[in-house]
N, C-alpha and C positions, 0 to 999 in steps of 0.2 A: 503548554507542553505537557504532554503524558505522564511522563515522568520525575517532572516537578520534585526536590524534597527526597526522591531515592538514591540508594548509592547502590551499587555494580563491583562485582570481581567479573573479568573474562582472562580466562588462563589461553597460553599462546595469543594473548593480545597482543603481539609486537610486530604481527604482517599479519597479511592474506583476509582469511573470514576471519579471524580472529578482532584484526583494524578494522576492520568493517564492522563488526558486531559495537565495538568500544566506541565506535565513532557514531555509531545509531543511536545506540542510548545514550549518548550525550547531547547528541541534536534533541533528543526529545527529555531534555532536563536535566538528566541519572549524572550524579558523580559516578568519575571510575577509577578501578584500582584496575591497573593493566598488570598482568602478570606474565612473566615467560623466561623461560632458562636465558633466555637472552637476553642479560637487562640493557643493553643499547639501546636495544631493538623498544622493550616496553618505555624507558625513558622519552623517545622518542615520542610513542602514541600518544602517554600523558602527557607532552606540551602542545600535541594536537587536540585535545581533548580540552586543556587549559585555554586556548585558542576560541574553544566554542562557549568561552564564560564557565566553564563548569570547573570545578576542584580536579583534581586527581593524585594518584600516585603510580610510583612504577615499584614492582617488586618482582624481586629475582625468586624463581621457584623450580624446582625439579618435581611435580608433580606426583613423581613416582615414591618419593621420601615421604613419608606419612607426620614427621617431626617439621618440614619444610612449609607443607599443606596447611600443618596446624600455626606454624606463623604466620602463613599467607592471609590465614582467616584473623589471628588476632592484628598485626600491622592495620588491617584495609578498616578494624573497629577501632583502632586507639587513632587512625589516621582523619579517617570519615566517619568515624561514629557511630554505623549500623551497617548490615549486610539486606538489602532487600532482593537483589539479583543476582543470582550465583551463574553464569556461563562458563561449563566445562568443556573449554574445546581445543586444550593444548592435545594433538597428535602427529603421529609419524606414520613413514609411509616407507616400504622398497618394494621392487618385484624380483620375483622366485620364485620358480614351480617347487613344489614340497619335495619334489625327489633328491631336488639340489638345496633348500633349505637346510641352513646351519641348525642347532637347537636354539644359538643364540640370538639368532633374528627375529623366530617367535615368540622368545623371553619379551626382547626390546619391546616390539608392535604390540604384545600384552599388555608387560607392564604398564606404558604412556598409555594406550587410549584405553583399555578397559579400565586396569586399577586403577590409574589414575582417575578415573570420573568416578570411580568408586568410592576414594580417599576424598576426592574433594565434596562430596555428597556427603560423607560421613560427616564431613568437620562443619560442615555449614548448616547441618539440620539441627543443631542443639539450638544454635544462635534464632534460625527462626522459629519454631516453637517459640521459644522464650517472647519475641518479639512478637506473637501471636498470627506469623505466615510468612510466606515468599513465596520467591518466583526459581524455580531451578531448570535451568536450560542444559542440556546438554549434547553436545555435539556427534552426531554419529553421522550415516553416510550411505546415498545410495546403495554400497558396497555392504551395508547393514541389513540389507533386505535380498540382496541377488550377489552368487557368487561369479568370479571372475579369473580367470586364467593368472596364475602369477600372484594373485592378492590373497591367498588361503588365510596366510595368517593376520594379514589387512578384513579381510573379510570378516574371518573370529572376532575379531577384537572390537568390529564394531555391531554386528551382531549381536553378540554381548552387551553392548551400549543401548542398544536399543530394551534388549529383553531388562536394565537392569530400570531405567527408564521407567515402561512399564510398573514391573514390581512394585521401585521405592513410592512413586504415585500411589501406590495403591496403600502404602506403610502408612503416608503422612496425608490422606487426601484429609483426614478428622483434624486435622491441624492447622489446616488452611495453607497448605501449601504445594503448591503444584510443580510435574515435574514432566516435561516434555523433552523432546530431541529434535536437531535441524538435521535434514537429510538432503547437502549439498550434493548437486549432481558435483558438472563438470565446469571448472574453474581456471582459469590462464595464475596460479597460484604458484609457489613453488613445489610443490608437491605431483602435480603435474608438469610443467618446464624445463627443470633444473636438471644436470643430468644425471643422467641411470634415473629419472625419475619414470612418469606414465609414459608420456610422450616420447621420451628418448627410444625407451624398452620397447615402446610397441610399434615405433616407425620403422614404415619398407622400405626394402633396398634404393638407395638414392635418395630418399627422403632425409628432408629437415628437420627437429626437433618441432619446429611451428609449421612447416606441412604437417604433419605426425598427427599434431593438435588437431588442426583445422580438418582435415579428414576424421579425424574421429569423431568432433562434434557434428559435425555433416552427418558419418553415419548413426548416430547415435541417440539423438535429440530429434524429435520430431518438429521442434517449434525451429529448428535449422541455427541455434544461436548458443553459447553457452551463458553461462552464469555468473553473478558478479559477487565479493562479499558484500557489495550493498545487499543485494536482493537477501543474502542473509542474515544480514541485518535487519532487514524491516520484519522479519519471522521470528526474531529474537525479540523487536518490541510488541510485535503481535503478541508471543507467549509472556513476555511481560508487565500485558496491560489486561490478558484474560483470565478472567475468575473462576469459569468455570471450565476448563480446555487444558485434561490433565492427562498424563500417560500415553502421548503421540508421539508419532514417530513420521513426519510433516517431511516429504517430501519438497524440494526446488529445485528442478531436474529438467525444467523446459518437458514434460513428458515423456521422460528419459524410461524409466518402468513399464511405461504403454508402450514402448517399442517391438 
């Protein structure tokens, strides 16, 4: 196994890509510390996780709290002993053209995916230095790269993810530590599904939440299919088993950008 001997935080580990990242690195050896504001939800993952022979823990975290992030990080050392994989992919999603955008909506969709991957990059890079490197993934978002009706502040915020990506690679590459981004397309997740989510908002008259879907990924996706958190997964061990593959912003979008 790849990951043999390592241990993993993935923040909004308790569904979606996030289960599917925690569940990647753990097929391929990695203890994990699932984290997410909803500790059911991460309890949940870490007996799946336990499932696959591997340790784990579940810890509750608000990302956005800079005091909560910093326990995140000591718990997953006093728990598993070291931090070799940091996955930053606790985020949130609504749509709203800006005209109608609250101030508060952009706070929120700020806060969680930008600062949040911020705060959590902050707290995890003492520890690898120390331990002489890692692996820092973090999650941003087709919507990273191309703006989109409705998602201004969704957009921001991971554009942002992407550019900070970028950057902090560039802080710690002398360190040995690498720092890359997954750019999920389109996903049957709750983010898309659920209601007033993508799919509700942007389905036509008489349509279904999952017509909605399916016509979207039809239009939208060249490869005619959408995306799994598997498929995110295996990108999250890619960036966790490469040494030299630092400061990307890795597309999995069926050719979703080539559109």
């Amino acid at each position: 196994m790849k990951l043999e001997g390592k241990v993993a935080i993935v923040t909004g580990g308790g569904r979606g890509i996030g289960r599917g990242i925690a569940l990647a690195l753990a097929e391929e050896g990695a203890d994990v510390a699932v984290a997410d504001i909803d500790y059911a939800n991460a309890q949940k993952v870490a007996e799946e996780v336990k499932g696959l022979g591997r340790r784990a823990t579940a810890i509750k975290v608000d990302v956005t709290q800079w005091d909560q992030v910093q326990a995140m990080v000591k718990q997953t050392i006093d728990e598993l002993g070291q931090i070799d994989i940091s996955v930053h992919n606790a985020g949130v999603i609504s749509v709203v053209p800006v005209e109608e955008m609250e101030e508060e909506a952009w706070d929120y969709i700020m806060d969680v995916n930008a600062k949040g991957v911020f705060l959590c990059c902050k707290a995890v890079i003492p520890h690898m230095k120390q331990r002489g490197g890692g692996k820092i993934i973090n999650t941003a978002s087709i919507a990273g790269k191309n703006g989109y009706p409705g998602l201004a502040h969704y957009c921001s915020s991971k554009f942002a993810v992407v550019g900070l990506t970028n950057a902090c690679a560039k802080e710690v590459a002398r360190d040995n530590i690498t720092v890359n981004a997954i750019c999920p397309g389109i996903i049957a997740t709750q983010m898309w599904m659920g209601s007033g989510m993508l799919a509700d908002a942007w389905k036509q008259p008489g349509e279904s939440i999952e017509e909605s879907y399916k016509r979207t990924v039809g239009e939208m996706i060249p490869q005619g299919v959408d995306q799994t958190p598997e498929d995110m997964g295996a990108l999250a061990v890619y960036f966790a088993t490469a040494d030299h593959v630092t400061g990307q912003a890795h597309n999995v979008d069926g050719g979703t950008e080539l559109h």
